[in-house]
C-alpha positions as CSV (number, residue, x, y, z in Angstrom):
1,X,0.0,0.0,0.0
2,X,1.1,3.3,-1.1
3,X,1.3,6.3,1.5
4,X,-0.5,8.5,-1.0
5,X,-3.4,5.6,-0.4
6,X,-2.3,5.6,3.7
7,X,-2.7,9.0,3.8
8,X,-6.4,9.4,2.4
9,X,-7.4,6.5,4.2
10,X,-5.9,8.0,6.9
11,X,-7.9,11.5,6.6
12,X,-11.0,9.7,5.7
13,X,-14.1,9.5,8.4
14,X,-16.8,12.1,9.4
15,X,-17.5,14.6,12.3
16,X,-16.3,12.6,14.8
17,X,-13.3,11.3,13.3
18,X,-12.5,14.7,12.4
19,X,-13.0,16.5,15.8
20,X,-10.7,13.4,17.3
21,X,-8.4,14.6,14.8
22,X,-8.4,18.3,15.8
23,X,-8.2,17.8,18.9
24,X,-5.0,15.3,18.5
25,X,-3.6,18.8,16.9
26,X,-4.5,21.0,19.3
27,X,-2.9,18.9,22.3
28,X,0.3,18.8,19.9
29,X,0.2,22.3,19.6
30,X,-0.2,23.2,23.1
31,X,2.8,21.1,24.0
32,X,4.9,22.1,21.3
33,X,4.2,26.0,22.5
34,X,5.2,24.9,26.0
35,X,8.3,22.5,25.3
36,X,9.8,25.9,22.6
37,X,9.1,27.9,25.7
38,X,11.0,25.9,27.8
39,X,13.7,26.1,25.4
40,X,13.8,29.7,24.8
41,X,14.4,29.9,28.8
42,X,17.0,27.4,28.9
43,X,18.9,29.3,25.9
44,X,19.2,32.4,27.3
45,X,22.5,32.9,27.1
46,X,24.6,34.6,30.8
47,X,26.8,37.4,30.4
48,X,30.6,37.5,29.8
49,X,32.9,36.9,33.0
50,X,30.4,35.5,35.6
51,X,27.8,32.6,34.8
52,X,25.9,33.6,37.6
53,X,26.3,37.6,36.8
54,X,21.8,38.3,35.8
55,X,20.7,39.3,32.5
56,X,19.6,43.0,33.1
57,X,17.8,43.2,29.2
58,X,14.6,41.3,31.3
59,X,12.1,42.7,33.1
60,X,11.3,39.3,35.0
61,X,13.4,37.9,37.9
62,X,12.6,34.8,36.7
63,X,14.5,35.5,33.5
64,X,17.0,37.6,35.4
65,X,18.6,35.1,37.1
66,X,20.5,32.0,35.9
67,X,19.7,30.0,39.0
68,X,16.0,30.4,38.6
69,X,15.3,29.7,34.7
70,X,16.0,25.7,35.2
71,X,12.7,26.0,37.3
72,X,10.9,28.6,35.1
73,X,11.7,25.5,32.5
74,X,10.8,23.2,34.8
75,X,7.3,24.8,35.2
76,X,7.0,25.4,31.5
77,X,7.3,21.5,30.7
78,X,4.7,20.4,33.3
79,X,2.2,21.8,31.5
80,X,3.2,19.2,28.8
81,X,2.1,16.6,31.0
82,X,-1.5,17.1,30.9
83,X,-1.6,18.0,27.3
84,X,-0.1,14.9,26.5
85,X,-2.8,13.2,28.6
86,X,-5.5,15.6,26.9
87,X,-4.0,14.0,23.2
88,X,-4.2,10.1,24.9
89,X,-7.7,10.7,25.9
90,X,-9.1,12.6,22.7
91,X,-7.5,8.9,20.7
92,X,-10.3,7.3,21.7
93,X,-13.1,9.4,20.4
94,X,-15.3,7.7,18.6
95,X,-13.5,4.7,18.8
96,X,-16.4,2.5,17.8
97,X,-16.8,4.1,14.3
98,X,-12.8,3.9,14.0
99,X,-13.4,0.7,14.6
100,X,-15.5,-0.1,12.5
101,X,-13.9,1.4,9.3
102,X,-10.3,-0.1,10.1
103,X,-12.8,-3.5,9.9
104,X,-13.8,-2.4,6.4
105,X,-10.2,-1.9,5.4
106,X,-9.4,-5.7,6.5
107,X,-12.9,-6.7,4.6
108,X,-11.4,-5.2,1.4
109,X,-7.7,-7.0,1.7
110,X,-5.5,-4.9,4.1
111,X,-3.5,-6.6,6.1
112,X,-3.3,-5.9,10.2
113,X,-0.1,-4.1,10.1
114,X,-1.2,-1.8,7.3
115,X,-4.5,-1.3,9.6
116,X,-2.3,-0.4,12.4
117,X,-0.3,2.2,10.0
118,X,-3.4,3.5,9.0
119,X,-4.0,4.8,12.4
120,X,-0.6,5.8,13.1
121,X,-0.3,7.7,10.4
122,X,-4.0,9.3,11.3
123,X,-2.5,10.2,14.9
124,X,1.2,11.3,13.4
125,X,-0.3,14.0,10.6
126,X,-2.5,15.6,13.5
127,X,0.3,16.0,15.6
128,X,2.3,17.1,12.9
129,X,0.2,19.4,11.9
130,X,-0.8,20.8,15.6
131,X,3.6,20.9,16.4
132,X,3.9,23.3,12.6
133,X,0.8,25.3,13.6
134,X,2.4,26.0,17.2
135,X,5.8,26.5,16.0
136,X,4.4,29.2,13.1
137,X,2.5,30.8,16.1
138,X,5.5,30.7,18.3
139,X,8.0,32.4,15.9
140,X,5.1,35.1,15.0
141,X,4.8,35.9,18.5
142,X,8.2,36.5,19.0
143,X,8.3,38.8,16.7
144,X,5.1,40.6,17.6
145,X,5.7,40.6,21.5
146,X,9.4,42.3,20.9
147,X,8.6,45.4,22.6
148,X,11.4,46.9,24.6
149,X,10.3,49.1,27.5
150,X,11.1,52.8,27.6
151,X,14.5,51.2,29.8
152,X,15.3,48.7,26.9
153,X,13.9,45.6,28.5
154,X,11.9,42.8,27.8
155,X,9.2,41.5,29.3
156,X,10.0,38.0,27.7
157,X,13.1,36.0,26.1
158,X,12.0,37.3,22.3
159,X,15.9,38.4,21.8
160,X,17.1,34.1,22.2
161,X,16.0,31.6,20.0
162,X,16.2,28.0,21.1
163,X,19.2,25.9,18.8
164,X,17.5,24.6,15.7
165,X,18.5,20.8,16.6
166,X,16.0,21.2,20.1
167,X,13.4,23.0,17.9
168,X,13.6,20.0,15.3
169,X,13.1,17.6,17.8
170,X,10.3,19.3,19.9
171,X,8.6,19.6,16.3
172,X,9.3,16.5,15.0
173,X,9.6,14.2,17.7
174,X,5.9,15.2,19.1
175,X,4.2,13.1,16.1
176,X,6.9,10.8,16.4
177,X,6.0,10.1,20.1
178,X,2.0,10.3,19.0
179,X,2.4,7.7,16.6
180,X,4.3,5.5,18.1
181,X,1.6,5.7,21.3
182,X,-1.1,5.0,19.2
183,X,1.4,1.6,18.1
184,X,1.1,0.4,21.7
185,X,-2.3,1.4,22.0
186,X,-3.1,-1.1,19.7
187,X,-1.3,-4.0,20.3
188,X,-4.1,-5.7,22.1
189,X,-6.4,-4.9,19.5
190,X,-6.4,-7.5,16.5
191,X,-9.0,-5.8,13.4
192,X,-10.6,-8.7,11.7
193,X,-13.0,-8.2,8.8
194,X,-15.8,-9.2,11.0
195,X,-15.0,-6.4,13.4
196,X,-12.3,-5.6,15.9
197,X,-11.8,-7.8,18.8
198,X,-9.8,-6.5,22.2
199,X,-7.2,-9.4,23.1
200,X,-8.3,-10.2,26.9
201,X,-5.8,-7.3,29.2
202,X,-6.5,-7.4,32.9
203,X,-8.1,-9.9,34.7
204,X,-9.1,-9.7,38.3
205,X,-9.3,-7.3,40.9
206,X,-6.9,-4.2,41.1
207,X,-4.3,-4.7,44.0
208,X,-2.9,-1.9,46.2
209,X,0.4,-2.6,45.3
210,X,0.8,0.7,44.0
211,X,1.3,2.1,47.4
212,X,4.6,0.6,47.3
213,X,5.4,3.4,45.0
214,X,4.2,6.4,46.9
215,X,6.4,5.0,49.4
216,X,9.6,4.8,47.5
217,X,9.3,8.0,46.1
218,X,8.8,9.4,49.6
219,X,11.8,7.4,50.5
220,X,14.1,8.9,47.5
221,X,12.8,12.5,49.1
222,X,13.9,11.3,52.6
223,X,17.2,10.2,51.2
224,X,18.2,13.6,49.3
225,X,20.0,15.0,52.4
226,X,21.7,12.2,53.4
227,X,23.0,11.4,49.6
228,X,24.1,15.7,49.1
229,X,26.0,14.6,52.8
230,X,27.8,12.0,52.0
231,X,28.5,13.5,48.1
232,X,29.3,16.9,49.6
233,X,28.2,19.1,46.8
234,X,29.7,16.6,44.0
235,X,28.0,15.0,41.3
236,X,24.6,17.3,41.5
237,X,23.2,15.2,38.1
238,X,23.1,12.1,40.7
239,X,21.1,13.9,43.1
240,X,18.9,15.3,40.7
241,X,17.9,12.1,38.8
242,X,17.2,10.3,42.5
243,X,14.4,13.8,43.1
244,X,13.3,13.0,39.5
245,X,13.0,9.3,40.1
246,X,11.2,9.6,42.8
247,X,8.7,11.7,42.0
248,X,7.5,9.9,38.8
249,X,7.4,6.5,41.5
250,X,5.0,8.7,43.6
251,X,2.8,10.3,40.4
252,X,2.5,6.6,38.6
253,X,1.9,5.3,42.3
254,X,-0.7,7.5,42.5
255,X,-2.6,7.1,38.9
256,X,-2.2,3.0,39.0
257,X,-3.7,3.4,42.8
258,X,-6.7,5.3,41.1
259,X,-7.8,1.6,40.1
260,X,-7.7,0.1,43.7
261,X,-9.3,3.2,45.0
262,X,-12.2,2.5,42.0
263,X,-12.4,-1.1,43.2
264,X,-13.0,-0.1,46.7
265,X,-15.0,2.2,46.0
266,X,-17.4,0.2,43.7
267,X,-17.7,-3.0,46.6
268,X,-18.0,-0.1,49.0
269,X,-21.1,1.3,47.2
270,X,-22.3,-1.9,46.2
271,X,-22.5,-3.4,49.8
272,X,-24.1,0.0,51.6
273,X,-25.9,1.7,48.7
274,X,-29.5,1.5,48.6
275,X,-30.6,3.8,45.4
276,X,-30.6,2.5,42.0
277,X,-28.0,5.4,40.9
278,X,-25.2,4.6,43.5
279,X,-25.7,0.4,42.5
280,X,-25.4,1.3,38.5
281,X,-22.3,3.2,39.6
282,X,-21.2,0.6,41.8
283,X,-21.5,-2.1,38.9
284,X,-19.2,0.3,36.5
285,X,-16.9,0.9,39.1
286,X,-16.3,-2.9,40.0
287,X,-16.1,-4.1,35.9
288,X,-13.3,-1.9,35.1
289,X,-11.4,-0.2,37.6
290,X,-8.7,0.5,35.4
291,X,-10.4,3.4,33.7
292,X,-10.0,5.5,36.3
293,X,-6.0,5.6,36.3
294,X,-6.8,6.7,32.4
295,X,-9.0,9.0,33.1
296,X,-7.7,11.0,36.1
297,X,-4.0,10.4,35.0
298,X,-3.5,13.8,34.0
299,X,-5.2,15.3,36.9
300,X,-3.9,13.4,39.7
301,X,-0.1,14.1,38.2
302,X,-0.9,18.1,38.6
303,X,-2.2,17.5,42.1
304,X,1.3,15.7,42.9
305,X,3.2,18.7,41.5
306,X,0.3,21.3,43.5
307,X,1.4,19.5,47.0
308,X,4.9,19.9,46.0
309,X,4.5,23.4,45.4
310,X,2.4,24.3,48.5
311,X,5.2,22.5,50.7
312,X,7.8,24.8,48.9
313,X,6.0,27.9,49.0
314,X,5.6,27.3,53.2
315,X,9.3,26.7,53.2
316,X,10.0,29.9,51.4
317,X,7.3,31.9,53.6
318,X,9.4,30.3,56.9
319,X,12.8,31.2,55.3
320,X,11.4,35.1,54.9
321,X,10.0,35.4,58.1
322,X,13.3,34.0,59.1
323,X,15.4,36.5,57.1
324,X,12.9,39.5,58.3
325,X,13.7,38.5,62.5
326,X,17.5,38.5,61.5
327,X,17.3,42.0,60.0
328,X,15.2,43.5,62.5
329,X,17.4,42.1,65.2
330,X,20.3,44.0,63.5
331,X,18.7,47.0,63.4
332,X,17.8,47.4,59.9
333,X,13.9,47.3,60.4
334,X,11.3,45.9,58.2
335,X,7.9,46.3,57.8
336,X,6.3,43.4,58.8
337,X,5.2,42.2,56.0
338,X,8.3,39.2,55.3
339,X,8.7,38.4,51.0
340,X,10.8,36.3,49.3
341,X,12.5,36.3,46.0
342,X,11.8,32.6,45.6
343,X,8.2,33.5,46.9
344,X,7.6,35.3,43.6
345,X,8.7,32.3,41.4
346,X,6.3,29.7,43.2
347,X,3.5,31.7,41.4
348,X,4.6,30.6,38.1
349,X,4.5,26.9,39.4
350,X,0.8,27.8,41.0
351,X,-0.2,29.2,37.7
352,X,1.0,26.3,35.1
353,X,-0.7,24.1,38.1
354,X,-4.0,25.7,37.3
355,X,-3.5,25.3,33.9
356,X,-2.8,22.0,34.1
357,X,-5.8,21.3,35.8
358,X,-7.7,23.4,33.5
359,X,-6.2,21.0,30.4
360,X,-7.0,17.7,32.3
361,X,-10.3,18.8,33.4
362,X,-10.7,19.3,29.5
363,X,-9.1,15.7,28.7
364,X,-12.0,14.7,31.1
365,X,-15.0,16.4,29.2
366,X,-13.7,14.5,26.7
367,X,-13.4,11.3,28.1
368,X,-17.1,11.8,30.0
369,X,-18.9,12.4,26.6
370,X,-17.2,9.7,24.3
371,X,-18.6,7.1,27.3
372,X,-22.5,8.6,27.3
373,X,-22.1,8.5,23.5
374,X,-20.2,5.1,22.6
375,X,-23.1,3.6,25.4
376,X,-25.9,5.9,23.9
377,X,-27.7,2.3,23.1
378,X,-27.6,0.7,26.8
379,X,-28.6,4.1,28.3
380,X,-31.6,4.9,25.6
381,X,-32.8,1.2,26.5
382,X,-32.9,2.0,30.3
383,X,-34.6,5.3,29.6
384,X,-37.1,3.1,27.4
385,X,-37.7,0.7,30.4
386,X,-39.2,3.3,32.4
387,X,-35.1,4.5,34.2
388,X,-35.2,8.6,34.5
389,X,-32.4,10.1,32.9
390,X,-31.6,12.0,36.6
391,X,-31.0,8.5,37.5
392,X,-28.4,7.8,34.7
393,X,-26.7,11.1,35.6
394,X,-26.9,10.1,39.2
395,X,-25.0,7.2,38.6
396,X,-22.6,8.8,36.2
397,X,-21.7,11.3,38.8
398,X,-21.1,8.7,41.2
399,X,-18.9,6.6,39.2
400,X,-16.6,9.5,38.9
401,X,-16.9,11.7,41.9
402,X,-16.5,8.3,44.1
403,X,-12.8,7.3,43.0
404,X,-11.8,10.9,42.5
405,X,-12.3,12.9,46.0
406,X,-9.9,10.4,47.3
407,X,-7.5,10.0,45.5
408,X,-7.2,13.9,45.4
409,X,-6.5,13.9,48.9
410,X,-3.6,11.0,48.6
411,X,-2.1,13.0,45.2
412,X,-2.1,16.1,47.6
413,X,-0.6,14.5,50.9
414,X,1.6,12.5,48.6
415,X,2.7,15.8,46.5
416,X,3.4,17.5,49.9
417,X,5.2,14.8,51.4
418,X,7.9,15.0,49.0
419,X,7.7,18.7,48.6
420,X,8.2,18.7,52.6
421,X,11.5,16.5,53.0
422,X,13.0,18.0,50.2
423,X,12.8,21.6,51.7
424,X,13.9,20.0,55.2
425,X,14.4,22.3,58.2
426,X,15.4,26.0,58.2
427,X,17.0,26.7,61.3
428,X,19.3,25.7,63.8
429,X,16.9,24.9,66.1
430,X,14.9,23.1,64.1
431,X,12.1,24.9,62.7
432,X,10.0,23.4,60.3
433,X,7.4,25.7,58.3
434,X,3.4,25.3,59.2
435,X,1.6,22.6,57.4
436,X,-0.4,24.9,54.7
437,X,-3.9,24.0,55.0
438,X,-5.3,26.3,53.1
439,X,-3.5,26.1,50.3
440,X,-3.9,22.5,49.9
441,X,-7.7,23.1,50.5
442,X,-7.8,25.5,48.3
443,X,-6.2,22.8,45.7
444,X,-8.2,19.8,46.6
445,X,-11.6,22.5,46.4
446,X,-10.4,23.6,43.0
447,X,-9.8,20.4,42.0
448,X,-13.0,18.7,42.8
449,X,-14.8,21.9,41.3
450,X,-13.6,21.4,38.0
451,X,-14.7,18.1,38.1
452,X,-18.2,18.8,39.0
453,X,-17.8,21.4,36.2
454,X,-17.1,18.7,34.1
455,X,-19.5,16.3,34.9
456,X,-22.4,19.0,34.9
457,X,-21.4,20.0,31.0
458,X,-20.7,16.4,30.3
459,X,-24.7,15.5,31.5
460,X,-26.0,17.9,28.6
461,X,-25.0,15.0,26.5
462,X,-27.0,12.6,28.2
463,X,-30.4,13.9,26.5
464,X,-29.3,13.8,23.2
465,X,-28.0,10.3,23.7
466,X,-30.8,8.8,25.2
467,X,-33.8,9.7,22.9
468,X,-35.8,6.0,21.5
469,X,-34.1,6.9,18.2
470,X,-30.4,6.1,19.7
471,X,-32.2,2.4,20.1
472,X,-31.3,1.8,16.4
473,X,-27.8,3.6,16.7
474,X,-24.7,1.3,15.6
């Protein structure tokens, strides 16, 4: 098969198909926009004599100085994460339909791996087009945004551009990456001309194994100090990759724990509840677990990185209260009201927070409204039995709001956990910073917000989807 004919199988399919395919671009967009930001940070380039001397031609600290753009990159490439998650989640709308054209193609002589390039080649041209779309916008806004202030500087890094080599792979290597996901993704799935059948994955009930993770990537926090002891100050890369390992152990601790938490959840409600909503929830819940570590992956790994951040910003708050009693005891005074420099940067990581949230909430719109519609039959046959639709939305709510609340709360305490024994104590005497409890409230509330949000625009759907007509819907 030729790729001329790969491609326009490829682009074939109606609405749905072609809002799955937009939305593939627009999550490859997003990231590509955050990963050249991260790299136009990274290549700022430090002035002659001192590398740590700041770069005056910036308005922004952040920008300013060299010590603090590895984290303003940092907070730039977590906002990847959940766009990544919004482009896995967005794959499987309309998956049905997909599915059943990729059957046609074996029905008229295509072979399986052709089927699977098909679809890889569907995914890798949306990307593709999302990364050149964000890369035009990226390099047009450079040059728009160039306005030096009336003192010659910039409120962002539009005098640096990134090497070409990192821009290639950003640009390039996005599809690539889409592609190859959409590979895996299918290799429990074998298309038949009959129709596609799903190779038998998990079996059984989830474990909380899991939790092992957590607690290992708590343990690598715990063991920072001891390891920058015993190194004293050499091999910092060391160091860093231990923080970095683990804190992906805690976040995929966290999303594969989403499935155990489901479980429970599901025998919980099926053993107390007494209305028909919480049993139909209960039922879901108990038959496949697993979908809620797909479907909150995204948001739980923002929640990790919120926790984090709110044990920081503490330790920063206790370090200028610290800073503020030193200089008043020296005479020089203060006003009472302690800042920080670093207090200033934990905004940024506040704010791509937030947006990740915002991005996975969206991932789970998406997610909410291809299940009411790829089960549009089962639910217009309740409805047809004499089941009110408040009842279906009932139970909808309760299959995700029951997994969700708590496995906020263990993303949050796990988040702050780390956060809280990598910022150790402050003070001779041992003076650890307040546990912020508002903050993480404030998180958890947000959190559980947008997902009500979600849920509430996600039950418009449920109408549409359950009228007698849907009884005859493939």
């Amino acid at each position: 098969m030729s790729l001329a004919t790969l491609t326009r199988l490829a682009l074939a399919g109606n609405r749905t198909d072609a809002a799955r395919v937009a939305l593939t671009a627009l999550s490859a967009l997003l990231a590509s926009l955050a990963g050249l930001a991260a790299l136009t940070v990274l290549a700022i380039p430090g002035p002659p004599g001192d590398p740590w001397q700041q770069s005056e031609q910036y308005v922004s600290a952040l920008l300013r100085e060299p010590g603090l753009r590895g984290g303003t990159a940092f907070a730039l490439v977590l906002l990847t994460i959940p766009v990544l998650a919004l482009a896995g989640q967005s794959a499987r709308l309309g998956a049905p339909a997909r599915d059943r054209r990729l059957a046609a193609l074996r029905l008229a002589g295509a072979t399986p791996g052709q089927v699977t390039r098909v679809a890889m080649l569907e995914t890798g041209l949306a990307g593709l087009l999302g990364t050149l779309v964000g890369l035009t916008g990226y390099l047009v806004g450079r040059s728009v945004l160039h306005r030096p202030d009336a003192n010659g500087q910039l409120a962002l890094p539009t005098d640096v551009l990134p090497p070409v080599p990192a821009m290639a792979i950003v640009v390039l290597g996005l599809p690539v990456l889409a592609a190859a996901a959409t590979a895996v993704l299918l290799r429990r799935v074998a298309t038949t001309p009959l129709g596609v059948i799903r190779r038998a994955g998990r079996t059984g009930s989830p474990r909380p194994w899991p939790a092992l993770l957590i607690g290992l990537g708590v343990l690598a926090a715990a063991m920072v100090e001891p390891i920058q002891w015993a190194l004293r100050g050499a091999a910092v890369e060391w160091l860093l990759l231990v923080v970095m390992l683990g804190i992906f152990g805690a976040v995929m601790g966290v999303i594969f724990g989403a499935a155990w938490i489901s479980h429970l959840a599901g025998r919980t409600l099926h053993r107390y509840a007494r209305r028909p909503a919480a049993l139909l929830a209960a039922r879901r819940l108990t038959d496949d677990p697993w979908a809620s570590s797909r479907t909150f992956a995204a948001l739980l790994a923002a929640l990790i990185i919120a926790g984090g951040a709110a044990a920081f910003r503490a330790s920063f708050q206790l370090r200028a209260e610290l800073e503020e009693e030193q200089n008043r005891l020296a005479g020089f005074g203060g006003d009472g009201s302690p800042d920080s420099f670093y207090l200033n940067t934990m905004d940024l990581v506040d704010l791509a927070v937030a947006v990740a949230v915002a991005i996975a909430a969206t991932g789970l719109l998406v997610t909410l409204v291809e299940g009411i519609v790829s089960r549009r039959r089962t639910y217009a046959a309740l409805v047809a039995t004499g089941v009110p639709r408040a009842t279906i939305g009932t139970s909808i709510a309760w299959q995700i709001l029951a997994p969700v609340v708590p496995a906020v709360l263990i993303a949050l305490g796990a988040g702050y956990a780390i956060g809280r024994l990598l910022t150790g104590d402050l003070s001779r005497g041992g003076r650890t910073p307040d546990l912020p409890l508002q903050q993480l409230a404030v998180q958890g509330a947000g959190a559980i917000v947008a997902v009500l949000v979600v849920i509430g625009l996600g039950l418009l759907f449920l109408r549409s989807a359950t009228e007698v007509t849907e009884l005859r819907a493939g």
